[in-house]
Phi, psi and omega in degrees: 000139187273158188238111169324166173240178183294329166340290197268011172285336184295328186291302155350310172261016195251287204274334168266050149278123161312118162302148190249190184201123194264191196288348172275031226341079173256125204273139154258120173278154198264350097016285164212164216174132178285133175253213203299326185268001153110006191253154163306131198212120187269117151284143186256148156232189218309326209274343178107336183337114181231175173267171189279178151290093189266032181270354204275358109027156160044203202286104174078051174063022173058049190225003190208157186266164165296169189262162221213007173025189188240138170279098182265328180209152195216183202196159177217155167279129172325335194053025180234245166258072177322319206318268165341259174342277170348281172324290191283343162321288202307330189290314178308297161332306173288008195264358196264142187320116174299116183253149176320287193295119192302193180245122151258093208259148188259125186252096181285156168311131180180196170229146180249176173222143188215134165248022196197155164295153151282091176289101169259158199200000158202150219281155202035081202228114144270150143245103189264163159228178152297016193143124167268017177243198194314321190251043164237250221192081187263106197253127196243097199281125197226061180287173177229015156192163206298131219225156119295184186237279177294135181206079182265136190196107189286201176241170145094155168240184289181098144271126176249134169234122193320328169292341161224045169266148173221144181316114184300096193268011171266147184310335181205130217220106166331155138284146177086000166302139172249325178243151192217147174248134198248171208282322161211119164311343196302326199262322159330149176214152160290177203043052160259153161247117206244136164248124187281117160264136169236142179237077202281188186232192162317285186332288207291318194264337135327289195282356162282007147080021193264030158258016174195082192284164155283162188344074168306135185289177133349103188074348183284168175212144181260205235215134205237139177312324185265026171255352156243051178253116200269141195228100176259098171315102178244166140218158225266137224213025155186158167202122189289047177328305245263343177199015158033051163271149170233110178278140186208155202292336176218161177326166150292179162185035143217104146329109185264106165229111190321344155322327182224039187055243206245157201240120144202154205267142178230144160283169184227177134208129214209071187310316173309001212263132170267175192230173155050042194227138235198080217258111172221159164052059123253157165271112166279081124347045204267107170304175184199154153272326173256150133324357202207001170337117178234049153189098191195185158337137181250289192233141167298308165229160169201151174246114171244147165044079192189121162236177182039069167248192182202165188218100144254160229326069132318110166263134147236130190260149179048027149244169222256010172248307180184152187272001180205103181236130172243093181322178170296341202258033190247138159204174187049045145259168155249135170255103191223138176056047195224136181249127136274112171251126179044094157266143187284158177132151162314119160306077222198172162264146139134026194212175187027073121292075206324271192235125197256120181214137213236355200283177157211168169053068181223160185227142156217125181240120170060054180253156169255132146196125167256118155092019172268177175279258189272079212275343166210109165203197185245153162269241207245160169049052186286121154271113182268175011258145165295159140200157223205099170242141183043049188242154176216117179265125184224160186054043198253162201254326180246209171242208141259131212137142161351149180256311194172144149068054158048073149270149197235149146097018202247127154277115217245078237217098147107074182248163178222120166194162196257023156228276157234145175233142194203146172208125182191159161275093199298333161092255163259000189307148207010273184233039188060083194294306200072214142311107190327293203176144195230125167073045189264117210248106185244136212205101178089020214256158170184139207216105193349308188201148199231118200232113193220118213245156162262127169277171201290154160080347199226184185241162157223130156252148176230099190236157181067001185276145168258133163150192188244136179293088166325331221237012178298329181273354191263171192279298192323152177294161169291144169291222170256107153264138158227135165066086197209139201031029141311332198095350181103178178260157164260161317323153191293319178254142143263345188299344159287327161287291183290329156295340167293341194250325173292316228256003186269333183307298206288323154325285191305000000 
């Protein structure tokens, strides 16, 4: 039998709090809330845990619009083969001096054909087309086994160094926190750039039970503490030597309790990394031979070792993972106004993951997708925050939602879909997924069915949703539902409340 920890007795008492309802009968959580001068104002519980602030998302932390570049080169199809041309263009270009203003290369209307990926490999680059719809800029990738199509990618890993990293010393550090005090502020500066690390222990991978998943399948395992250690790129944006307090550019979003081990704050670097590159106005194309074809277009576009990029009004048809995948080593894009449709591939795991994200402090705004699985979701070990806006999924085969393995930190803000939206304990589910996600923010969302769950010590919220509660039958607790087949909550988006509440902040 699961045994609440006090933890969800503070969700208890949380949760019968009266939704309030203002003089519009507009339903309010009891959660986030307008107070009287019109700011956003968060309940806290004992603990301080709140939900977080997700404005610091996307391209330059969502502080800056895309850039509108210089037309340096532009290319028409060949009626043959692009792959070549296409490639040495972009190579010839990036050999060119990096200017503030990116470099555009213009892919003019046509329909081109490429059989091999397209490689971006250095920083400040567009690839514009004329139009993603049929009678736009059409690339028709016709690889013969699973391929990217688009492959933006720095070199090089994430260095950290351990060595002038220091101890986070308060015992227990919120969700939704910005500041913490570390054992000496002294080697800090502002604007560093730092990673808040957690290093859990044994304990910590006990009280989430995932050290006794239930009938693990064959080759499945359950889950060891040095296999989870989370690294959140922040930067730092005050400091208190004097009490070595610390300030910083985005939220905690997984609760640090020196109990479950260790916290610290580290400088970085991540020399390999590109900036500014930019995929816009194409239709992406994957041929196939079968309905059920797995060697053909994979993924349409993917970000690796790469910030401050962008993805816009991007199509993809047929391929068979996602029209957008952004790795771990990715962080501050926007993905906006990109559609997927109908991918080929076996229904199964490891395929249609519309738009994907391994990434952190990354945005997808306003995506489409049919006839996908996991059509906006995280894979494993997440760093947040996330955030999934204005996205609608239809004819969909799985669900949406955390995937497998404590993705931390995501906002899920207006999603629509005709199939299950889920934050759960996935259980023995693939190679024993466990917990999904912790501190997962589903806020206005609506879906046939929703099965949105609490792991032991952490939250899930579900505020405002339409749709039928799934997860009431499942052995694990209900997350925080509030306002549910209501009509939804104010503010309608949050994620729109808070960027509007920073930027009034950034003004001022």
């Amino acid at each position: 039998m699961y045994k609440n920890s006090s933890l969800h007795c503070n969700i208890l008492l949380a949760f019968i709090l009266l939704v309030c309802v203002d003089s519009n009968a507009q339903v309010i959580s009891s959660w986030v809330k307008r107070d009287k001068d019109n700011h956003l104002e968060y309940y806290k519980d004992s603990l301080g845990n709140r939900i977080p602030d997700f404005s610091a998302v996307g391209y330059h932390f969502g502080k800056k619009t895309f850039p509108e570049g210089n037309i340096v080169a532009s290319i028409s199809p060949n009626g043959i083969d692009d792959t070549n041309p296409l490639q040495k263009l972009i190579d010839s270009v990036s050999k060119l001096p990096i200017t503030v203003i990116p470099k555009v290369i213009l892919l003019k209307k046509g329909t081109y054909t490429v059989s091999s990926t397209i490689n971006i490999n250095s920083s400040s680059l567009i690839i514009r087309g004329e139009g993603s719809n049929e009678n736009g800029t059409v690339v028709n990738f016709i690889a013969t086994k699973q391929s990217d199509l688009f492959n933006i990618e720095g070199h090089g890993k994430i260095d950290i160094n351990k060595n002038r990293g220091r101890e986070i010393t308060d015992k227990y550090v919120p969700v939704g926190a910005t500041q913490f005090h570390v054992k000496s502020a002294s080697s800090f500066s502002i604007n560093q750039k730092v990673v808040v690390n957690r290093v859990p222990n044994d304990d910590w991978i006990h009280a989430i039970q995932m050290d006794n998943i239930q009938g693990l399948r064959e080759g499945s395992k359950n889950w060891s503490a040095n296999g989870f250690s989370l690294s959140y790129e922040r930067i730092i944006t005050d400091i208190d030597k004097s009490t070595g307090l610390i300030t910083i550019n985005a939220p905690i979003v997984m609760a640090m309790d020196v109990k479950y081990g260790e916290n610290t704050l580290i400088p970085y670097s991540f020399e390999g990394r590109i900036t500014e590159v930019g995929v816009e106005n194409l239709r992406l194309n994957s041929s196939f031979t079968t309905d059920t074809d797995e060697q053909h277009g994979w993924v349409a576009v993917r970000i690796a070792a790469a910030e401050n990029c962008w993805v816009q009004n991007v199509l993809s048809v047929h391929f068979g993972l996602s029209c957008v995948n952004i790795a771990s080593s990715a962080k501050n894009c926007t993905v906006r106004n990109c559609t997927c449709l109908d991918p080929i591939s076996i229904i199964t795991g490891g395929r249609r993951y519309s738009f994907n994200c391994d990434g952190q402090l990354n945005l997808f705004q306003n995506c489409t997708a049919r006839n996908g699985r996991h059509d906006f979701a995280t894979g494993a070990r997440v760093c947040g925050p996330n955030v999934f806006s204005y996205c609608n999924a239809t004819l969909v085969h799985a669900d949406i939602g955390p995937h497998h393995r404590w993705a931390t930190g995501t906002l899920y803000d207006n999603i629509i879909s005709d199939g299950a939206i889920n934050a759960q304990d996935r259980g023995n589910w693939g190679s024993g997924h466990g917990w999904s996600g912790a501190y997962q923010v589903f806020w206005n969302c609506s879906s046939l069915t929703a099965a949105i769950q609490n792991p032991p010590m952490a939250y899930n919220w579900n505020i405002g949703y339409k749709g039928t509660n799934d997860g009431a039958k499942l052995v694990r607790p209900n997350g925080v539902w509030e306002a549910t087949n209501v009509g939804g909550v104010k503010p309608k988006s949050l994620y729109d409340a808070q960027e509007a509440e920073k930027s009034e902040l950034l003004v001022k």
